[in-house]
C-alpha positions in Angstrom: -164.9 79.2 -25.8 -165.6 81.3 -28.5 -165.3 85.0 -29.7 -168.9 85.6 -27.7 -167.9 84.2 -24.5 -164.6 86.0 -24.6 -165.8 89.2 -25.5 -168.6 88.6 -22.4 -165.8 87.2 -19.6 -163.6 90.3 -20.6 -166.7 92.7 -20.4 -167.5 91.4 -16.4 -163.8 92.1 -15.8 -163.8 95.0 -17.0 -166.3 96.4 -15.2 -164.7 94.6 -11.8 -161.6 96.8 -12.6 -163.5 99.8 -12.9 -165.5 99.3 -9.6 -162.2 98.6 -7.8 -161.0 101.6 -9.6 -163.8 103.6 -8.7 -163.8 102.4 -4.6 -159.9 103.2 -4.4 -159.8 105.8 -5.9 -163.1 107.7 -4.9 -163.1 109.6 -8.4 -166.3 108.7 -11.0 -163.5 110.4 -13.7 -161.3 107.9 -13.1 -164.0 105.1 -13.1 -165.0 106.4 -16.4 -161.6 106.7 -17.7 -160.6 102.9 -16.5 -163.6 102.1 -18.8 -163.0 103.7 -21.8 -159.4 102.7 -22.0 -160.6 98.8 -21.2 -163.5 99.0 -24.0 -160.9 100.7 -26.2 -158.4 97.7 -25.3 -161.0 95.1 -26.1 -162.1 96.3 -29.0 -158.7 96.3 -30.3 -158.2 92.9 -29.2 -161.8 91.1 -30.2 -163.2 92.8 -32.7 -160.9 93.9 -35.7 -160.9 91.5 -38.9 -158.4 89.2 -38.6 -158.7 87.6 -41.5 -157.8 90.9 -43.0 -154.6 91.4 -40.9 -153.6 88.0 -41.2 -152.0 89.0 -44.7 -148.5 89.9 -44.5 -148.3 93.7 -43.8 -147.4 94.6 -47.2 -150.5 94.0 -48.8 -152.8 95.8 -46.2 -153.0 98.8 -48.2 -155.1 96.1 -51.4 -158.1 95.4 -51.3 -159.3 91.9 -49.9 -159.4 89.2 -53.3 -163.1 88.6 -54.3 -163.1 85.0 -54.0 -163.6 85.4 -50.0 -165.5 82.6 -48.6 -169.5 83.2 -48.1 -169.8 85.7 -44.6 -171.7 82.8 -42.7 -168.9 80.2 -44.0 -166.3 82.8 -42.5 -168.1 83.5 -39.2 -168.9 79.6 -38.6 -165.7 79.1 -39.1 -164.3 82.2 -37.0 -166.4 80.8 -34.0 -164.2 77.3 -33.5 -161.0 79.4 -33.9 -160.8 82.1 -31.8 -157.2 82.5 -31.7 -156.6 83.3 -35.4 -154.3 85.6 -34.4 -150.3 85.3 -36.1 -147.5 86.6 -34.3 -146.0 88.6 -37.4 -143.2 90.8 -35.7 -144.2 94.1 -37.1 -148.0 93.9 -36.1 -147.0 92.8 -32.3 -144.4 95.5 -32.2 -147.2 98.2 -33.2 -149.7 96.5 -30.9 -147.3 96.5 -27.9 -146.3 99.9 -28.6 -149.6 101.5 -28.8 -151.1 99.4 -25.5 -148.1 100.3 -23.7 -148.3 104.1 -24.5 -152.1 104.0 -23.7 -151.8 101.8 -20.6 -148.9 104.9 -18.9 -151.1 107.4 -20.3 -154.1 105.7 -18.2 -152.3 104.5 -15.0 -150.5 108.1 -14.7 -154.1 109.4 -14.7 -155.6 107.2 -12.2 -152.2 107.2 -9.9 -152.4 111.0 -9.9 
């Protein structure tokens, strides 16, 4: 499965969430809040550049080295491996932290 059919399962559930989000709660704000928060949390997921990230966090602040592999060798190549993705303790500490913060902020808003 790659990055395409990922991005396109999580997109249909997505928008299963925010129907049943929409039907229990009877509230289009909420609806369109349950999205925003899900295409927020996909995008954050799917689309950054890993291969950027993938460097230990002490270098994210350089630039990339020019002797990057052609953009059609990378994305081939990105398409077999979807799961490029290295647990380095800092970045999943961040990640948790900010998905955890946003997904309170977003089930106080619907719960209310």
């Amino acid at each position: 499965m790659g990055r395409d059919e990922m991005l396109r399962r999580s997109l249909v559930a997505l928008a299963a969430v925010v129907v049943v989000t929409g039907v229990v709660t009877a509230s289009v704000r909420k609806a369109v809040a349950t999205y925003g928060f899900g295409i927020l949390g996909i995008a954050g997921v799917l689309l950054p550049d890993w291969e950027f990230f993938d460097r230990d966090y002490s270098e994210w602040l350089t630039p990339m080295p020019a002797s990057r592999r052609t953009a059609a060798e990378a994305a081939a190549d990105r398409e077999h491996d979807v799961w490029k993705f290295k647990p380095y303790p800092l970045r999943v500490a961040v990640l948790t932290t900010i998905y955890s913060f946003g997904l309170y902020k977003w089930w106080m808003y619907v719960s209310s």
